[in-house]
N, C-alpha and C positions, 0 to 999 in steps of 0.2 A: 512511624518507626519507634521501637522503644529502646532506650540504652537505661533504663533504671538499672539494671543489674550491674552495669557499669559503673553508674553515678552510684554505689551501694559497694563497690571495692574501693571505690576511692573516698568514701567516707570513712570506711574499717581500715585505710591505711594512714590514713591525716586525721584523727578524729578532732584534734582542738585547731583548726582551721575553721573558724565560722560559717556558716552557709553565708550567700549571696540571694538576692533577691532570684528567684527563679522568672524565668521568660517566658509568657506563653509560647507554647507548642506553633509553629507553622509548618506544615506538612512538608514542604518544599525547600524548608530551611533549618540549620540546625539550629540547637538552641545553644548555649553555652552550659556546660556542668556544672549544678550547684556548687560543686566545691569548686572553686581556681588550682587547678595545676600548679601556679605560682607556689601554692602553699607547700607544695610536692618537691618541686622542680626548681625552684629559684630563692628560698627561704633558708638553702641549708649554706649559703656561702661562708659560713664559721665553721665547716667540717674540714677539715684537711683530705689535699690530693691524694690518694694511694695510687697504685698500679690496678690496672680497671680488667676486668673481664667480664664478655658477655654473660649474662642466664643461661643456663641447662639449659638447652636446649634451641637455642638462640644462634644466628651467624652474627659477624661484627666483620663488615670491609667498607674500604674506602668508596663511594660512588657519587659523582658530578663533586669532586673536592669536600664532599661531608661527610662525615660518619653513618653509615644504615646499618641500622640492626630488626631483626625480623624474627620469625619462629621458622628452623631448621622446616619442618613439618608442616608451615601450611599449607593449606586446601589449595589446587590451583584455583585460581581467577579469582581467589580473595587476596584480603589485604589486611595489615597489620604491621605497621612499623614505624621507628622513631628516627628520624633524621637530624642529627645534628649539624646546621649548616657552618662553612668556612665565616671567621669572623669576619662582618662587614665593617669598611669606614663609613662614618657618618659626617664626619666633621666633627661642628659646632650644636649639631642637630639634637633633640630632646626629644621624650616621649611619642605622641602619633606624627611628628614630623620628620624623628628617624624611623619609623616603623616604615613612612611611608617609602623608606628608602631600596626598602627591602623588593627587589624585582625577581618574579617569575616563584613566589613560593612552591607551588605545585611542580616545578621541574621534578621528569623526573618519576611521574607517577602513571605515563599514560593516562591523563586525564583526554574527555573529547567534551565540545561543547564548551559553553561558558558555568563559571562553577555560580551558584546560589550562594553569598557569602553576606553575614551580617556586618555592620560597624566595627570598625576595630576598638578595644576599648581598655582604659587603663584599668589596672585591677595592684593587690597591693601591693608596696614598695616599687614605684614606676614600673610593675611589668604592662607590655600591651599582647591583648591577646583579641584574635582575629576567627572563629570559625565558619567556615565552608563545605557544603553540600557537593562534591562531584562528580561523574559519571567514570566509572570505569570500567572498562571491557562491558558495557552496558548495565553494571550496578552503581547504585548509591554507594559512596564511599565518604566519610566524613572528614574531616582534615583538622585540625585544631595549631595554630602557629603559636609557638608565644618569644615574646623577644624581651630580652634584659636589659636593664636603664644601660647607659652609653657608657662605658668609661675608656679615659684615655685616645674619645674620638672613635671608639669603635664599638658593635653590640655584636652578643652572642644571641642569635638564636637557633629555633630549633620547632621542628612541625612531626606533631602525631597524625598517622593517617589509618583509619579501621576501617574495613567491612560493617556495614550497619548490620550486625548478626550480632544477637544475644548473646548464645553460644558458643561464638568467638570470642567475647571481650570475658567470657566466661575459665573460658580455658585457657588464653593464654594473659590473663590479667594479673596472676604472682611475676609472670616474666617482665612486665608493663611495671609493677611497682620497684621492681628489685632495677631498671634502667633509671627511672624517675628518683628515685634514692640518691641516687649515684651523680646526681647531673652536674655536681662540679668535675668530674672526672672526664666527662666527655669531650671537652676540648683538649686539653691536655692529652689525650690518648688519641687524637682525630690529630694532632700536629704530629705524632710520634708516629703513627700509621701512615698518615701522608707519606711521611720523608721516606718511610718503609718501602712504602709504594711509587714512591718519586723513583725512589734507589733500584727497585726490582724491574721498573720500567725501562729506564736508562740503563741497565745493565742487558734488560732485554733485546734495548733498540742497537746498542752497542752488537749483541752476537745476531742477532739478523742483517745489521752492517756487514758485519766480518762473514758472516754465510754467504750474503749476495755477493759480496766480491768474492769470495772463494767460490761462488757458481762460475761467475764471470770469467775468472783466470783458466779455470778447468775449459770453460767454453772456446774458447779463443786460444789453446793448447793444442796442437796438430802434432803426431809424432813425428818426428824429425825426419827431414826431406819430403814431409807433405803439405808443410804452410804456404809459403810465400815462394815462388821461383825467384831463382836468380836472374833468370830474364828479364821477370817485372819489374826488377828494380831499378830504379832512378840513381839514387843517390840514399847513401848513409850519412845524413848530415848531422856533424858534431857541434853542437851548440852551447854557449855559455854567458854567463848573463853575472852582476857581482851586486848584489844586495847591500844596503846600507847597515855595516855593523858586521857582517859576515863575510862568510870565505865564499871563493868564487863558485855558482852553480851549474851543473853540464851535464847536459843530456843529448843524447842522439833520436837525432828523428829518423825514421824510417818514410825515405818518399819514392814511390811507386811510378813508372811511366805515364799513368794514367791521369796524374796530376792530383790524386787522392795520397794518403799518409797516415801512419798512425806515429803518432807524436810517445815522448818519453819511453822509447823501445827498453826493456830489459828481458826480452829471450832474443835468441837466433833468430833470425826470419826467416827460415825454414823452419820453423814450430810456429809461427804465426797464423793463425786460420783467422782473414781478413773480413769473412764474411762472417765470425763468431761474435768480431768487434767490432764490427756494423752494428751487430744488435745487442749484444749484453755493454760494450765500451763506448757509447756512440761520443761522448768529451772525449774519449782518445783517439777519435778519428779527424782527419785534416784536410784541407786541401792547401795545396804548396802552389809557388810560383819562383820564377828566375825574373829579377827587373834587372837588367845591366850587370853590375858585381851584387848586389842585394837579393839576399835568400827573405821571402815573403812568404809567411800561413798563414790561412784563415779559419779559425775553428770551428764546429759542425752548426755551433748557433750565433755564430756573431757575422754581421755581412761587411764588416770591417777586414781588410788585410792589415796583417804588423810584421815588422823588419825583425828579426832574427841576427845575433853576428852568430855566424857557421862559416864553417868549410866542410868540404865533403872528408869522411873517411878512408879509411883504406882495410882491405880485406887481407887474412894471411894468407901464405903461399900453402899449397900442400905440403906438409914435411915441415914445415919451415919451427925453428927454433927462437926461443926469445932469451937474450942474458943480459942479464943487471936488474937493478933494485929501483920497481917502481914507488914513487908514492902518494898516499892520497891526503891531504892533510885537511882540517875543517876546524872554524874556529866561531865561536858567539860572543861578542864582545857584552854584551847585554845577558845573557845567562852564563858569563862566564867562566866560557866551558868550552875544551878542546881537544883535537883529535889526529893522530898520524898513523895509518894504516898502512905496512908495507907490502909488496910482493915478490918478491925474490927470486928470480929465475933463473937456473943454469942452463949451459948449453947442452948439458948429458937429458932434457927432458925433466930434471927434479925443479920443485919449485919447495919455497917458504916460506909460511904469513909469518908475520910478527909487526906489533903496535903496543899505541899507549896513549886512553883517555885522563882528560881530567875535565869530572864534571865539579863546575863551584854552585853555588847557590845563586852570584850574579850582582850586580851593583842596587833590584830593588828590594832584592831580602837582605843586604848588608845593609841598604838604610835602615831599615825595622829593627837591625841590631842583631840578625840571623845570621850565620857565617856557617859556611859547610864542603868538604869536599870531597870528591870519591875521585878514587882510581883504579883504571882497571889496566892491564898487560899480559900478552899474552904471548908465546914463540915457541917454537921446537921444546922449551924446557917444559911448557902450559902452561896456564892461565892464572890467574889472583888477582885478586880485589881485594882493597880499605874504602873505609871511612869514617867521616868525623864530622859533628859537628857541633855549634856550643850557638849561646843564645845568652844575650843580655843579663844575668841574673840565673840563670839554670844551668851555669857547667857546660862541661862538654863531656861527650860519647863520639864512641865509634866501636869497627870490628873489622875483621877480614873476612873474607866468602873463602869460597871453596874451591878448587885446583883443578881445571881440567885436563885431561889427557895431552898431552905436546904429539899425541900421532895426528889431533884435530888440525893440525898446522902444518903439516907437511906432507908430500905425496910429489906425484906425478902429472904430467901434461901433456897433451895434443893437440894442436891446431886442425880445424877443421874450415877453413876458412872466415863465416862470421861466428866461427865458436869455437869453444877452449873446452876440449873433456877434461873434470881434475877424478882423478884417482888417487881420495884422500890414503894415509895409511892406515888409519881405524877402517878403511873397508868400504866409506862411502864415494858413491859417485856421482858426478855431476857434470851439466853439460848446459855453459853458461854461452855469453853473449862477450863478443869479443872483437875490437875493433881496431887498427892502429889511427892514429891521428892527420897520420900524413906519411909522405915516401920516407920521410926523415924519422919515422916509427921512436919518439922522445917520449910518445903519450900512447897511452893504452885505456882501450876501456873495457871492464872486465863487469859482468851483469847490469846494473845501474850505477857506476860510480868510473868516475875519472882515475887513471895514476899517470902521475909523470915522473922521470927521472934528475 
C-alpha cells in the first residue's frame, strides 16, 4: 500500500512537528504516520471553542453517540471519515491502561474479520495512538485511533478511518486538515448535536406515540349503533378507587355477557368495535367476574384477578331529561393544584359548562424557593386565564391569555341512552358517553370523568 501522498499533506500542514522514527513497512499492517496527528489534533488545546461547522463539502451528524463526519461525495464502498467518540470514564486510569479502556473502536464501520492492528503507543503530551488494517466490504481500510491524556476521570477520543487509495487521501485531504484544525471544537459541538438529536428523537417518538393511538381510537370507532349491542351487555360498572394525596378516581368498565370487558370506557358502546380493541387496545381489554358482592378483573396479561369497589350503572330513559348542576371537582395536594367543572342542566333540553382551575407550582418547587400560579375560568361569559410567578431573587411576572367565545359553553342535549348528543351553540356537535350512577341518578358520567350533584 502506499499512503506517502498522505504522509506529504500532513507534513505541509504541521511542518514544525518533528518526524518520528519511521516503521518498517508490513504489507498486512499499517505503519503509523511519520508525523503524529497528535501534533494536528491534540496540541491545539490553547485555541479557543468557536461554533464548529463541517468542510465544503463534508456531512456532520450524530451516529453510535459520536460525531461522523465524511465527504458529501464519496465513492460507494469507500471510506473516509472522522469519528469523534462520546467521552469515556476511565476512573483513576492513565495513559495505555485507560486506552485500554476503550471497547469496540471499529463500531460502526462494517468491519469483517479480525482487524491487523499494531501496539498502541504513547506519542507527545500523553496521547496514545493505536493503528489498524481492516477489511471492508472486502477492501483494506486503515483506522488510526488516538485518545487524549485523561482529565477529570474521563478521555476524549477519536478514530480516522480511509480507503487505502492515494487518490482518495488526495482529494479529500484539505477537508481531513480543516476537521483535524478544528479538534477542540469536536466535543463541544458532538454534546450540542446530541441533545439536538436526543430532542428531535424524543419529539419524534412522542408523535409516533400520539399517531399510533390516534390509529388505535379511529380503529376501535364504529359509527353509532354498529359497535357493541345492547344485548351483549353485562353490566356498566362504575368504579372508583382514591389515591394518596388526590381526589377520588372513576371510571366505568364496560363488561360484556361473555365475561370479557373493555376497561376505562369513554365512547358509547354502540361505537365500540370490540374486535378493533382486541387488536390495536389489547391493555384495555378484560376479563370480569361476580365473587358474592365483589366485582373482580383480570387484565389481558396478568393471570392474577383484583377486586374493583363498583356498582353497576344505569342507562337513560328515551326522552328522558336531566335538571341541576353536576360537578366534577379534582384536587393535587403535592402539585398543588385544583379543579371544579360544572354541568348545568335544565329541564327545556339546554345545558351549561362553567369552572375554575388553579394550577400552583406545589410544595417541591416552593421548597426551591419557586412559587407560581395559573388560573383558568370559563362560563357562558367565556374563558380567561393569569399567571404569575416569582423565584427567590428574580422578581415576579405574569400575564393573561386570551378570551374564548361563551357559545363554546352552552348549547343543547339529548339522551340517547348510553349517550348524550350536545349541540354546542358555536355549531359543534358531539356525541359523548353517558351514564347515571344508580336509580337515585345523583352522579352522571359524561365521556371520561365523573360529576356529582
Amino acid at each position: 500500500m502506499r499512503l506517502d501522498a498522505f504522509r506529504r499533506c500532513l507534513m505541509s500542514w504541521m511542518p514544525r512537528i518533528p518526524r518520528v522514527p519511521r516503521v518498517p513497512r508490513v504489507q498486512s499492517m499499517p505503519s503509523t504516520p511519520p508525523l503524529s496527528l497528535v501534533g494536528l489534533m491534540f496540541l491545539v488545546l490553547a485555541s479557543p471553542v468557536r461554533a464548529y461547522d463541517a468542510p465544503t463539502g463534508w456531512t456532520m451528524r450524530v451516529v453510535d453517540d459520536g460525531l461522523l463526519q465524511q465527504p458529501a461525495d464519496l465513492p460507494p464502498g469507500k471510506v473516509m471519515q472522522l469519528w469523534a467518540a462520546p467521552p469515556l470514564e476511565v476512573g483513576r486510569a492513565q495513559g495505555l491502561d485507560a486506552f485500554a479502556r476503550i471497547r469496540e473502536p471499529l463500531r460502526g464501520l462494517g468491519a469483517s474479520g479480525q482487524p491487523a492492528c499494531r501496539a498502541p503507543e504513547t506519542l507527545t503530551a500523553g496521547v496514545v495512538v493505536q493503528s489498524c488494517v481492516v477489511t471492508v466490504a472486502g477492501a483494506a481500510v486503515e483506522t488510526q485511533v488516538y485518545m487524549r491524556p485523561p482529565r477529570d476521570g474521563k478521555v476524549e477520543w477519536l478514530r480516522i478511518a480511509f480507503s487505502q487509495e492515494e487518490a482518495l487521501l488526495q482529494r479529500y485531504g484539505d477537508g481531513l486538515k480543516s476537521i483535524t484544525g478544528k479538534s477542540n471544537e469536536l466535543w463541544p459541538t458532538l454534546r450540542a448535536l446530541a441533545g439536538d438529536d436526543r430532542r428531535r428523537r424524543e419529539e419524534a417518538e412522542r408523535s409516533a406515540t400520539l399517531e399510533r393511538r390516534a390509529a388505535a381510537e379511529r380503529a376501535i370507532r364504529a359509527a353509532p349503533g354498529k359497535g357493541v349491542a345492547d344485548k351483549d351487555i353485562a353490566f356498566l360498572l362504575w368504579t372508583w378507587y382514591q389515591p394518596s394525596g388526590e381526589s377520588l378516581v372513576e371510571h366505568v368498565h364496560l363488561l360484556l355477557k361473555d365475561g370479557s370487558g373493555y376497561q376505562r370506557l369513554d365512547l358509547p358502546p354502540d361505537e365500540l368495535d370490540m374486535a378493533g380493541a382486541r387488536r390495536f387496545q389489547p391493555e384495555r381489554v378484560i376479563q370480569w367476574r361476580r365473587q358474592g358482592s365483589e366485582w373482580q378483573i383480570r387484565d389481558h396479561d396478568d393471570k392474577d384477578w383484583r377486586t374493583v369497589q363498583g356498582r353497576p350503572a344505569q342507562p337513560a330513559e328515551a326522552g328522558q331529561r336531566v335538571d341541576g348542576t353536576f360537578t366534577h371537582s379534582w384536587y393535587s395536594i403535592l402539585g398543588g393544584s385544583s379543579s371544579q367543572n360544572r354541568f348545568h342542566f335544565h329541564g327545556d333540553g339546554q345545558f351549561e359548562q362553567s369552572g375554575r382551575a388553579v394550577f400552583g407550582t406545589g410544595s417541591m418547587a416552593a421548597a426551591a424557593g419557586v412559587t407560581g400560579m395559573a388560573t383558568t375560568s370559563y362560563s357562558r361569559g367565556g374563558s380567561t386565564g393569569t399567571s404569575s410567578v416569582s423565584a427567590v431573587g428574580a422578581g415576579a411576572g405574569g400575564g393573561t391569555t386570551q378570551r374564548r367565545n361563551g357559545a363554546d359553553f352552552t348549547g343543547r342535549y339529548r339522551l340517547e341512552r348510553w349517550a348524550m348528543v350536545v349541540e354546542r351553540d358555536n355549531g359543534e356537535q358531539q356525541r359523548v358517553l353517558f351514564a347515571f350512577s344508580g336509580p337515585e341518578r345523583r352522579s352522571v358520567f359524561i365521556k371520561d370523568t365523573g360529576y356529582s350533584k
